[in-house]
C-alpha positions as CSV (number, residue, x, y, z in Angstrom):
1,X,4.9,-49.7,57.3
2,X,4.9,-52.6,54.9
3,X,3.5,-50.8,52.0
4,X,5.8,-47.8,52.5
5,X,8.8,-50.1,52.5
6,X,7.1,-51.2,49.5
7,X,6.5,-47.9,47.8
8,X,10.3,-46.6,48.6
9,X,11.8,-49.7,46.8
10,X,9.6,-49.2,43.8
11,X,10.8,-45.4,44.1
12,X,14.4,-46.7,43.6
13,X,13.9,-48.3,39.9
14,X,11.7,-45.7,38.8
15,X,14.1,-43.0,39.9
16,X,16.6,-45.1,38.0
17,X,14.7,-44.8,35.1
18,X,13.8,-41.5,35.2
19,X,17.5,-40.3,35.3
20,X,18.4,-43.1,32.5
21,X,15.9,-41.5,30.5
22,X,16.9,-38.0,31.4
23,X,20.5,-38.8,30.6
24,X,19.3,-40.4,26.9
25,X,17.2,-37.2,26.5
26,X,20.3,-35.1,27.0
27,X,22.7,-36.9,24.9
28,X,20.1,-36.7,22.0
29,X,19.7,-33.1,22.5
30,X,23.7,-32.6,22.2
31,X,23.9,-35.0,19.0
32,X,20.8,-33.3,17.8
33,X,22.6,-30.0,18.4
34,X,25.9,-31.1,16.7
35,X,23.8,-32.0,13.8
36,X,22.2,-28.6,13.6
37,X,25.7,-26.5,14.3
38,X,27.0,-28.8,10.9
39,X,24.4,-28.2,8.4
40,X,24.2,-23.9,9.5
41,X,27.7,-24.2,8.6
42,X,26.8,-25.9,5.3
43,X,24.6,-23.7,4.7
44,X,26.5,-20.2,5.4
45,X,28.9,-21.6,3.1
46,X,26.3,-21.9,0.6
47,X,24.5,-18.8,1.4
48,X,28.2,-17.3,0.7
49,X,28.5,-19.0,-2.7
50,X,25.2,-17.9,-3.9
51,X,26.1,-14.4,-3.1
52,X,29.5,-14.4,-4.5
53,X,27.2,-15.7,-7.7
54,X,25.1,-12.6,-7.5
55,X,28.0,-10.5,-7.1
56,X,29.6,-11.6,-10.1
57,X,26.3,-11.3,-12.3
58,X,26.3,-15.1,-13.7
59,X,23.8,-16.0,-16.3
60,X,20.0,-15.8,-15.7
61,X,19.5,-19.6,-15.4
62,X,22.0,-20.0,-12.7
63,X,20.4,-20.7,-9.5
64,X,21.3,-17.0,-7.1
65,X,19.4,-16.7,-4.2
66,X,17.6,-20.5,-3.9
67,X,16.6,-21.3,-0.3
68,X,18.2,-23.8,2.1
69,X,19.8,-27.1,1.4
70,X,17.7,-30.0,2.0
71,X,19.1,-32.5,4.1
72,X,20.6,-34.6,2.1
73,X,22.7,-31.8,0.5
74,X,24.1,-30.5,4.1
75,X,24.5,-34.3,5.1
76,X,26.9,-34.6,1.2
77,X,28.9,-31.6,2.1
78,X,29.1,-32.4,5.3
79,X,30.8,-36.2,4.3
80,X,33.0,-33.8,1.9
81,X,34.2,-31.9,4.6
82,X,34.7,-34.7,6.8
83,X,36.7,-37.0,3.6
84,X,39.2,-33.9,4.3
85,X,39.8,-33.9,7.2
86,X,39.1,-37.3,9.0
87,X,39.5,-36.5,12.8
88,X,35.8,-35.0,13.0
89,X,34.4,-38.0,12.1
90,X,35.4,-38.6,16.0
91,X,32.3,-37.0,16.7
92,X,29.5,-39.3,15.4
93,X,31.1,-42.3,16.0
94,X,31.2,-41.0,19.8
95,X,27.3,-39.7,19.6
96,X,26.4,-43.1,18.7
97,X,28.2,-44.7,21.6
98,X,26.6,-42.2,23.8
99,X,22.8,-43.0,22.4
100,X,24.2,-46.8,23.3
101,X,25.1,-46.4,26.6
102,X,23.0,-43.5,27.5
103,X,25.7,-41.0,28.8
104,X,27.9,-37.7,27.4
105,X,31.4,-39.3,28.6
106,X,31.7,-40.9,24.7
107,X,30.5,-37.6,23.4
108,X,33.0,-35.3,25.3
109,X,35.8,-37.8,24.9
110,X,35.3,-38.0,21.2
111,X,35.5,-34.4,20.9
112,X,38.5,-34.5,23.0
113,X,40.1,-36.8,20.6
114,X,39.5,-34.9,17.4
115,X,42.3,-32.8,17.8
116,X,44.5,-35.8,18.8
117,X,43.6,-37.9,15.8
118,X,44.1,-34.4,13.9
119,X,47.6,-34.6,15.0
120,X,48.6,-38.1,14.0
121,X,47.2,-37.6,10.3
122,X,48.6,-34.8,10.3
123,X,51.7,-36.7,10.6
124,X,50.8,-39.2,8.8
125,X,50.4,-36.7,5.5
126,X,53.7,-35.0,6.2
127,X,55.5,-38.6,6.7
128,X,53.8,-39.1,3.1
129,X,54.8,-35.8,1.3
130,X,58.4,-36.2,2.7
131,X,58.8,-39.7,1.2
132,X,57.1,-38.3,-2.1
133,X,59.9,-35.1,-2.2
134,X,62.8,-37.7,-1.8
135,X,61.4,-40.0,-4.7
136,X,61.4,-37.4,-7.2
137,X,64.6,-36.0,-5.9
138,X,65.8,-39.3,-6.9
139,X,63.9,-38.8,-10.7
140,X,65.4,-35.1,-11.0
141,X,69.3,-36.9,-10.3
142,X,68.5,-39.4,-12.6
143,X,67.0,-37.1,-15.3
144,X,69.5,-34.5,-15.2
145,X,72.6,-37.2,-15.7
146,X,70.4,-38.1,-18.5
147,X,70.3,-35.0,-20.4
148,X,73.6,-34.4,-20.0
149,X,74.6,-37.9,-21.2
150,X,72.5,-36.8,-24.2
151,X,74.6,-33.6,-24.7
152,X,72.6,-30.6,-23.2
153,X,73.9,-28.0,-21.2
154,X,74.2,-28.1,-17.4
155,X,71.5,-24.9,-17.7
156,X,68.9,-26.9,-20.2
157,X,69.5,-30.4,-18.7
158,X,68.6,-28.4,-15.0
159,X,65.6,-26.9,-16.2
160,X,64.0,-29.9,-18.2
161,X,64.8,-32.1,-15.5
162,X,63.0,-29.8,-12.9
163,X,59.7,-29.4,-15.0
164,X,59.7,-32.8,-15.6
165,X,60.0,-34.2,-11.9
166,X,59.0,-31.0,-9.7
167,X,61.1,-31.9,-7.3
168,X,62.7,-28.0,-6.8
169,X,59.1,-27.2,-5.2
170,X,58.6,-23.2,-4.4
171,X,62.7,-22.8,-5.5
172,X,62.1,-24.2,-8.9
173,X,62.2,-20.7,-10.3
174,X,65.0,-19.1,-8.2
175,X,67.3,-22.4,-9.1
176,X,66.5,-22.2,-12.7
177,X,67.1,-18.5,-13.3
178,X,70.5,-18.9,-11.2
179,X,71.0,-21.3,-14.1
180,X,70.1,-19.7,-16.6
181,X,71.9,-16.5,-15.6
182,X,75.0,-17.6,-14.3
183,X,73.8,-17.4,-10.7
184,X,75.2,-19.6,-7.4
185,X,73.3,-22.7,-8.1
186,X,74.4,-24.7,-5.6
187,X,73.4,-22.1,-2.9
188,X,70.0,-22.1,-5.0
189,X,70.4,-26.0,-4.4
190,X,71.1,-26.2,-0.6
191,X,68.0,-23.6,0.0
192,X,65.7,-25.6,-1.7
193,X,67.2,-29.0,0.3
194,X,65.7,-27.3,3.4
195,X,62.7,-28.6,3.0
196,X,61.6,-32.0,4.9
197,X,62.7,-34.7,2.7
198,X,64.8,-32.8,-0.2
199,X,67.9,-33.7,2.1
200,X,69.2,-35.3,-1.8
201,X,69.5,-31.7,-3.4
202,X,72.3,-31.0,-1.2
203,X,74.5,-33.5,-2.7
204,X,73.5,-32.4,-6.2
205,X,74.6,-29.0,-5.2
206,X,78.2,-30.2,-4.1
207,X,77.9,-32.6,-7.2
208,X,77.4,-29.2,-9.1
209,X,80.3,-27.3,-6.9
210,X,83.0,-29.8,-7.8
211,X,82.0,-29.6,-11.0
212,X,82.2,-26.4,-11.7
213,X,85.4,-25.5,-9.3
214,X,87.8,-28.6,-10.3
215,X,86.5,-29.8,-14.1
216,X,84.9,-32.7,-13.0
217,X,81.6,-34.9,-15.1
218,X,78.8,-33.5,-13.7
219,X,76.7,-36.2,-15.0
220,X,78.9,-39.7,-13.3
221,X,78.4,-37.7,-10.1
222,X,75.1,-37.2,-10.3
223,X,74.6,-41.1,-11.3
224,X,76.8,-42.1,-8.0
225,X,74.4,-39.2,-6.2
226,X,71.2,-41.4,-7.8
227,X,72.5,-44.8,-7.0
228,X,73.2,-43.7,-3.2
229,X,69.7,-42.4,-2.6
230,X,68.2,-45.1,-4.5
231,X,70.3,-47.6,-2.5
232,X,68.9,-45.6,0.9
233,X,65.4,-45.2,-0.4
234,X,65.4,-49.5,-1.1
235,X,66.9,-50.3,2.3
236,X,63.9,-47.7,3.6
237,X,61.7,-50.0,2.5
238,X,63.1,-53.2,3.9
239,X,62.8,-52.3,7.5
240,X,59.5,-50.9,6.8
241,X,58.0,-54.1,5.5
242,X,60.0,-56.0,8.2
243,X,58.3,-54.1,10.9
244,X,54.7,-54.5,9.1
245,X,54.2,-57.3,11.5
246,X,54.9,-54.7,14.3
247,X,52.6,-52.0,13.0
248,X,50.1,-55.1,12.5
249,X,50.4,-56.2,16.8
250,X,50.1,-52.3,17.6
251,X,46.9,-52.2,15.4
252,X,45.5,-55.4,17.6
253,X,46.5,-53.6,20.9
254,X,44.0,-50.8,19.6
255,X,41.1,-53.0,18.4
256,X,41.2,-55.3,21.6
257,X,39.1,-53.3,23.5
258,X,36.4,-52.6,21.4
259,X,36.4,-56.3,20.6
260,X,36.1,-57.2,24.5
261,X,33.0,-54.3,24.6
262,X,31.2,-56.1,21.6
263,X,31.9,-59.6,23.0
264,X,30.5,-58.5,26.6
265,X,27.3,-56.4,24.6
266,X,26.7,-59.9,22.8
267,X,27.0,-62.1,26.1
268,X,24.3,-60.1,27.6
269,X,26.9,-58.3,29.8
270,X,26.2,-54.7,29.4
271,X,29.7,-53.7,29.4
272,X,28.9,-49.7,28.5
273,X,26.0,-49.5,31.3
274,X,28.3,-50.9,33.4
275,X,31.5,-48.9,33.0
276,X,29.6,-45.3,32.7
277,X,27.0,-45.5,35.1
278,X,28.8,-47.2,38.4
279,X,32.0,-46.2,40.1
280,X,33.8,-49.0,39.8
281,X,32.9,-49.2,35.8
282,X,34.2,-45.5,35.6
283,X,37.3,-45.9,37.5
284,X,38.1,-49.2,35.4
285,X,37.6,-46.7,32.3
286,X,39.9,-44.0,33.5
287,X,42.2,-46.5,34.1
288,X,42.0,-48.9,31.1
289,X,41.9,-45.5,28.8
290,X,45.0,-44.2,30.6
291,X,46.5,-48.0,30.2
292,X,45.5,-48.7,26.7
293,X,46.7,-45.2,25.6
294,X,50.1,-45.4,26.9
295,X,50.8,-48.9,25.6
296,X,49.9,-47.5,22.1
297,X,52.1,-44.3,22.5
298,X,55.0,-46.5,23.5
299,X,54.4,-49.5,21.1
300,X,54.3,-46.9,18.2
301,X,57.6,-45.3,19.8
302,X,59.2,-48.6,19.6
303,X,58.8,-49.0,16.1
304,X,59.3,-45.5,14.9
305,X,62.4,-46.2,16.8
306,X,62.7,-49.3,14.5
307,X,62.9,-47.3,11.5
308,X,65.1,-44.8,12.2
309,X,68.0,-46.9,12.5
């Protein structure tokens, strides 16, 4: 009896092991797989180029038909691919974490994420353009009171000043040849300010209205029209660098975690065996995710909130 209560407990740890290894085994296979589903894509896109190449007959010494791309090629346009678009470097950062603590959960919740962190540079691009369209608005306001200060026409001043700054976007042609022709350019004006951040144009086009219907200088409008939007772009920038400190306490709120997971890895802790392979490590997950996520989402609100006013 003794040496079968003996054999069952060393059946417990080796079981233990098995599945640990087993598990490992598995998340392997799944980075491995990743790995392989990225570099065929690589390489039908350059299967496609060289094809394209044979299609358009280029010169003898260009390289048509060459085999596949060694590693090191599909790992460099992979890293391009990724420099554009960020969120899918979710994935390996998760495959390693899943390698450390010997489980899919980091795998499947990175690839979970990758459409979230998608969303917020997404955001974080458009936020960028928009401020970009409003600072040349600002130049094209400036420029045009310019011209016209140096004696060109409403027509030539317009369609300098737009080349120049590229602020009219996709309308720079439809607002120039309603210049040029004697078309409605302040409806021209207002169509174009439709876009996110081009809210300025729709004063140049009452600036442009007035002018035309009662006689007045469109040029000391259009330096009022500057001044404002400058005055609104500066004060932009104020709260923003007032709430840097904000931004800053919300960027600590994300990195805490990870901190606490390194500090308890270096103390011998195990923190990652701990919180994916127990019950009580996986329900203090769900529930620190589910914590930690909405503290984020409503810290961020808070400021965002901050610089709207």
């Amino acid at each position: 009896m003794s040496a079968m209560a003996g054999a069952t407990a060393m059946t417990g740890p080796a079981t233990g092991a098995m599945a640990g290894a087993m598990t490992s085994v598995a998340v392997l296979c799944a980075a491995v797989a990743c790995a392989v589903a990225l570099w065929w894509w690589t390489d039908g896109h350059g299967k496609g180029r060289r094809r394209a190449r044979a299609v358009l007959a280029l010169p003898a010494g260009a390289q048509v038909g060459a085999g596949a791309p060694s590693l090191t090629t599909a790992v460099g346009r992979w890293w391009g691919m990724a420099r554009g678009r960020r969120e899918w470097l979710c994935l390996p950062g998760s495959a390693v974490v899943a390698l450390l603590g010997a489980s899919p959960l980091p795998l499947l919740a990175g690839a979970a994420a990758v459409p979230l962190v998608g969303r917020g540079l997404r955001t974080t691009r458009e936020r960028a353009e928009r401020e970009a369209r409003a600072d040349r608005v600002v130049a094209l306001c400036g420029a045009v009171a310019g011209e016209l200060k140096a004696g060109w026409q409403p027509a030539q001043a317009l369609a300098f000043a737009a080349r120049t700054t590229g602020a009219l976007g996709g309308q720079e042609a439809a607002v120039l040849a309603a210049a040029r022709f004697g078309g409605d350019v302040p409806e021209a004006l207002r169509r174009a300010a439709r876009r996110d951040g081009a809210g300025g144009l729709a004063g140049m086009a009452a600036c442009w209205q007035v002018a035309v219907d009662g006689g007045a200088g469109l040029a000391a409008g259009l330096d009022r029209l500057e001044t404002a939007l400058r005055a609104h772009r500066d004060q932009r920038e104020r709260v923003r660098a007032q709430l840097a400190g904000a931004w800053a306490t919300v960027g600590v709120l994300a990195v805490l975690p990870v901190a606490g997971l390194g500090l308890g890895a270096a103390l011998g802790a195990r923190p990652l065996r701990v919180l994916l392979h127990t019950p009580a490590g996986l329900g203090c997950l769900l529930v620190g995710g589910a914590l930690e996520a909405l503290g984020l989402w409503w810290a961020s609100r808070i400021v965002r909130g901050g610089e709207r006013l």
